[in-house]
C-alpha positions, -999 to 999 in steps of 0.1 A, spaced: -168 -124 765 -198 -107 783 -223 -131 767 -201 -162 771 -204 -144 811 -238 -141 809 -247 -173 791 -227 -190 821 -247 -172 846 -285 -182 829 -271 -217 836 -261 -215 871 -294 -194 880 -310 -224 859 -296 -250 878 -301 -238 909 -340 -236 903 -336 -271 892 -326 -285 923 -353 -265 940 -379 -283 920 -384 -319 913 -362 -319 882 -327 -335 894 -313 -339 860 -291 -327 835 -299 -336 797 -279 -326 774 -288 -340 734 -262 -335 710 -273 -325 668 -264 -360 658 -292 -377 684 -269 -388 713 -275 -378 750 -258 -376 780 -274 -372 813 -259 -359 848 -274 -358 882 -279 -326 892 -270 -332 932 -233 -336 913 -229 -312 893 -215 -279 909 -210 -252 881 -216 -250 841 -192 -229 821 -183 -221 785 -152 -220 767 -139 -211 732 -119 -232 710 -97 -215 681 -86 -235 651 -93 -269 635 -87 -303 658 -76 -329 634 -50 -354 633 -35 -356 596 -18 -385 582 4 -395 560 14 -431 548 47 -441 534 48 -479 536 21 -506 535 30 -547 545 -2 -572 557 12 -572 590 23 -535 596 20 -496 584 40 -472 582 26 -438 587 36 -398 600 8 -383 619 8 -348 631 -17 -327 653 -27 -292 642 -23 -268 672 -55 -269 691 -51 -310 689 -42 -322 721 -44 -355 711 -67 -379 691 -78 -415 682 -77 -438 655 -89 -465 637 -82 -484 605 -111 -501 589 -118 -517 548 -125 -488 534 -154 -501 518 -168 -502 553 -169 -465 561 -169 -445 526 -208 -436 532 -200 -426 571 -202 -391 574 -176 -376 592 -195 -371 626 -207 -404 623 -174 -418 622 -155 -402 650 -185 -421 671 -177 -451 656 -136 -447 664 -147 -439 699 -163 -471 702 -133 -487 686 -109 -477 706 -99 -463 741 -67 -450 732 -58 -414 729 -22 -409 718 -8 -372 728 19 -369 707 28 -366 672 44 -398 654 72 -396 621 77 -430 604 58 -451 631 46 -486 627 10 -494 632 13 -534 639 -12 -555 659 -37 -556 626 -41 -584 601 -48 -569 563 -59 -586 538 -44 -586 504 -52 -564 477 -80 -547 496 -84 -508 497 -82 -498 537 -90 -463 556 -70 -449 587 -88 -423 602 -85 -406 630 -105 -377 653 -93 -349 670 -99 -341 711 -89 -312 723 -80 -301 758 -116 -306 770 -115 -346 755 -146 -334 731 -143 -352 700 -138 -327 672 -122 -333 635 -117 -360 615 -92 -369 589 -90 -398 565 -61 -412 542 -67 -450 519 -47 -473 511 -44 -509 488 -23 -535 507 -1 -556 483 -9 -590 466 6 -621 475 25 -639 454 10 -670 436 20 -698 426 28 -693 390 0 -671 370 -39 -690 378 -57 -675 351 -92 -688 337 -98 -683 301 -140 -675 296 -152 -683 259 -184 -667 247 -207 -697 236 -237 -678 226 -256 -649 239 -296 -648 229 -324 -622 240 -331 -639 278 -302 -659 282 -261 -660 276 -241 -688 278 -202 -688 292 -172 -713 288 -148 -713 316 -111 -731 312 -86 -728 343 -49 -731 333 -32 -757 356 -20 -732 378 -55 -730 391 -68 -747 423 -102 -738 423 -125 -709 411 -154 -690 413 -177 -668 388 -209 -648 388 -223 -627 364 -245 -590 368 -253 -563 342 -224 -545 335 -214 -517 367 -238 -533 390 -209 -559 408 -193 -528 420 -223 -509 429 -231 -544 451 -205 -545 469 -203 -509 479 -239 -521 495 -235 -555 508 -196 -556 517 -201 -535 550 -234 -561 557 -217 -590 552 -180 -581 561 -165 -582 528 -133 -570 524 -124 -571 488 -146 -581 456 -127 -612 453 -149 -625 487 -179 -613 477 -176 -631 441 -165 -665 460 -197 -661 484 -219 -653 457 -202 -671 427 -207 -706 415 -175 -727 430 -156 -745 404 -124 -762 397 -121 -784 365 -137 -767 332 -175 -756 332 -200 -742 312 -234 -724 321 -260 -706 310 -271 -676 327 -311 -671 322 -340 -645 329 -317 -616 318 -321 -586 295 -320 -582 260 -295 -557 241 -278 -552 280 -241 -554 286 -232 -584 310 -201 -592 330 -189 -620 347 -166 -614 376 -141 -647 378 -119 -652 409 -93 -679 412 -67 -699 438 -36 -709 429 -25 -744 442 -19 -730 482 -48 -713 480 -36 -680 472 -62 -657 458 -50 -642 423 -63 -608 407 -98 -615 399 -107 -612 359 -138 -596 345 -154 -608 308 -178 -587 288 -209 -596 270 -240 -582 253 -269 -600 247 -291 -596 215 -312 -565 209 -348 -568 201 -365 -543 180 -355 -528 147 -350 -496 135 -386 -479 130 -409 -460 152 -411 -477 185 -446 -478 195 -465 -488 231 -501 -497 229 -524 -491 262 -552 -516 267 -574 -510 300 -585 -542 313 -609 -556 341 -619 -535 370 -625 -554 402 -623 -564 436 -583 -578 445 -564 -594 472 -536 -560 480 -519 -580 510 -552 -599 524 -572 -565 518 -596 -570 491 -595 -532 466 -606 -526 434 -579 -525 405 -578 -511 374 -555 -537 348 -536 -521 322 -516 -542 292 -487 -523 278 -480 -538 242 -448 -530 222 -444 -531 188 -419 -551 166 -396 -519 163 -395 -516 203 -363 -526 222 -375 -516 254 -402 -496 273 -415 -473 304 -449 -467 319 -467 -452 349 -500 -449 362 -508 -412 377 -540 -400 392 -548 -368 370 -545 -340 398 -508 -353 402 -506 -356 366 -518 -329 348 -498 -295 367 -464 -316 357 -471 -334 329 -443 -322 309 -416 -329 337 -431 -367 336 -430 -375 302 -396 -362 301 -384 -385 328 -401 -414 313 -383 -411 280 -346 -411 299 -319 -439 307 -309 -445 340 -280 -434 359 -252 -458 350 -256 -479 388 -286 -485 380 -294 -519 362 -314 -520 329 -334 -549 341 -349 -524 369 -355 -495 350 -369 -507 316 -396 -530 303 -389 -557 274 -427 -573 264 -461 -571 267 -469 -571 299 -505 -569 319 -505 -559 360 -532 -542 378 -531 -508 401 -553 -501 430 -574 -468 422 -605 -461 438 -638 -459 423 -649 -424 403 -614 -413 402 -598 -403 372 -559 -415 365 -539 -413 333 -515 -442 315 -481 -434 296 -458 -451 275 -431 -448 257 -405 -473 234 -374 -468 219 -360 -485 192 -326 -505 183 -304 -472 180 -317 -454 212 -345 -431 197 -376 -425 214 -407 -429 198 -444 -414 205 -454 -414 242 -493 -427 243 -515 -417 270 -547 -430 280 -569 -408 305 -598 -428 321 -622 -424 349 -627 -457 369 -666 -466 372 -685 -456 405 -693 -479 427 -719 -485 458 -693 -505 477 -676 -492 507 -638 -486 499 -611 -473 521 -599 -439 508 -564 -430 485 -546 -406 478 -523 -431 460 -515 -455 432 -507 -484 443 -489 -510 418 -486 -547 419 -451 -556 410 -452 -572 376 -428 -598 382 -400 -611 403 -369 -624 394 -355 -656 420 -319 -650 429 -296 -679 418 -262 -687 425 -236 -669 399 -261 -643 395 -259 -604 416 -286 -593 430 -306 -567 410 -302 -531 427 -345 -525 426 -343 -489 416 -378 -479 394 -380 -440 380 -403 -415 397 -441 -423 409 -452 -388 405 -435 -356 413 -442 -332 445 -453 -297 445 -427 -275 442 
């Protein structure tokens, strides 16, 4: 209690030599970057207090409709009351928790006082099988806003009209391309499909659905889908050998109804055998490029696989970055990527030539590294070259810079790639 005494007095003596000056206000900046600001002609004393205990709201659901919730909600003791909110879930699941009781603040005005057994939270408009958050945040007898509790729920399907279904038929599946038969049953209005490596649907629209206001997959394959009613066939292109596919398909039943969406599997064929896979390092041209409208010299590099090769990694590192970690980096060229991650981004499936922008007289060093049809690595090549010097004035770098190989054009039916690539270089521990 003495420093909470003397800590109140530092501020008053504070203030008071404030208002003497030409300072005349308060700032006071919160740990989250917020701010609020007084005029010091209005304030007339600073104090401290102490707060015992958690201030959270808890809550418990016991009945879910579209048009209502049922839910208990009870304060711990140093709640005086708190606010809530109830939001897609997919909308909030990255929010930290001080992040979110901002955004219910914003939400809502409302501070409810009491605690609530089997009350009805009405005045919202769900939609169907979609996952949903309540939350809530704590104020205690101050009004600061203090803990937050969460609690999810699915809202119910709506009955359809019979059972829509679409049956999908496998026509073929090559290296770069798979082809799909679709065949509504005639309890199906319309329909929609798209098609992404295997996992990344999901991992899409835990990124895009707070963007774009999704609030179930079933939207997001509908926006993103190609929009069909009578039987179809297409060919998906551009994609992966030896990758798993799936194609998301979402029908409506004859009033429109949305039915349980349907997912088929696929795998496209493998290249490669089952020899050593092998990666062959050919340094190309070095010369003067256009990097954005500045003109900087490039070193080309051509990555070859062998026949026994069913994919491949590289990198490009300048040799003082290289060489103290050089075991760390081959290690995480040879790996497979975490499983959000889509093949198409972190592997290589050809030969394939592209240019880096490294500065004259410096030395850099090239890796590969293949791996066969069943998974096994085979020898990681390296190539260590010095780029020639040069009388030509060139902006320092510290850097590698790499020209994207090649780009893939979104097209309807297809998800977005997630662009994740593996480590440039690693930093000094």
């Amino acid at each position: 209690m003495k420093k909470i005494l003397l800590a109140i007095s530092a501020v008053i003596v504070a203030l008071s030599s404030f208002a003497q000056s030409d300072v005349n206000r308060l700032i006071i900046n919160d740990k989250n970057g917020g701010w609020k600001a007084f005029s010091l002609e209005k304030v007339d004393y600073a104090e401290f207090a102490n707060v015992d205990g958690d201030v959270r709201a808890d809550v418990v659901v016991s009945d879910v409709a579209l048009d209502k919730v049922v839910l208990s909600i009870t304060r711990t003791e140093a709640c005086q009351g708190f606010k809530l909110s109830c939001v897609p879930t997919v909308q909030i699941s990255n929010y930290s928790d001080d992040y979110l009781a901002q955004y219910i603040d914003k939400d809502t005005d409302d501070i409810y006082y009491q605690d609530f057994s089997g009350a009805e939270l009405t005045g919202i408009e769900l939609q169907p099988n979609t996952k949903y958050t309540i939350a809530t945040v704590g104020v205690d007898e101050y009004n600061v806003l203090c803990d937050v509790a969460r609690v999810d729920f699915t809202t119910p399907s709506l009955p359809t009209q019979g059972s829509p279904e679409v049956t999908a038929e496998l026509v073929s599946a090559n290296k770069y391309d798979f082809t799909v038969k679709f065949t509504p049953n005639a309890d199906v209005s319309t329909y929609a499909v798209v098609a992404g490596e295997k996992g990344t649907l999901e991992a899409q629209y835990e990124m895009f659905a707070p963007m774009f206001g999704f609030a179930n997959i079933g939207e997001m394959v509908e926006a993103w889908g190609i929009p069909q009613s009578g039987e179809y066939t297409n060919t998906w292109k551009n994609q992966s050998p030896g990758t798993e596919y799936e194609v998301y398909i979402q029908a409506r039943d004859s009033e429109g109804v949305m039915a349980p969406h349907q997912i088929f599997y696929l795998t496209t064929e493998s290249l490669g055998g089952e020899g050593i896979a092998e990666v062959t390092i050919t340094l190309g041209e070095y010369k003067m490029m256009d990097w954005g409208g500045e003109m900087l010299p490039s070193q080309f590099v051509t990555y070859t696989p062998n026949d026994q090769s069913s994919r491949d990694r590289f990198g490009v590192y300048l040799a003082s970055e290289y060489d103290p970690y050089a075991d760390e980096i081959k290690a995480e060229l040879c790996s497979d990527p975490d499983s959000d991650v889509p093949v198409s981004g972190w592997y290589q499936f050809e030969t394939i030539t592209t240019d880096y922008q490294i500065n004259p007289n410096t030395e850099f060093v090239v890796i590969a590294a293949a791996k066969n049809i069943n998974g096994e690595w085979g020898p990681i090549a390296e190539v260590r070259h010095t780029t020639p010097a040069t009388t030509s004035h060139m902006p320092a770098s510290t850097k590698i810079g790499q020209r994207n190989a090649s780009k893939k054009a979104f097209q309807l039916g297809t998800v977005p790639a997630i662009n994740k690539t593996g480590k440039v270089s690693l930093k000094a521990k």
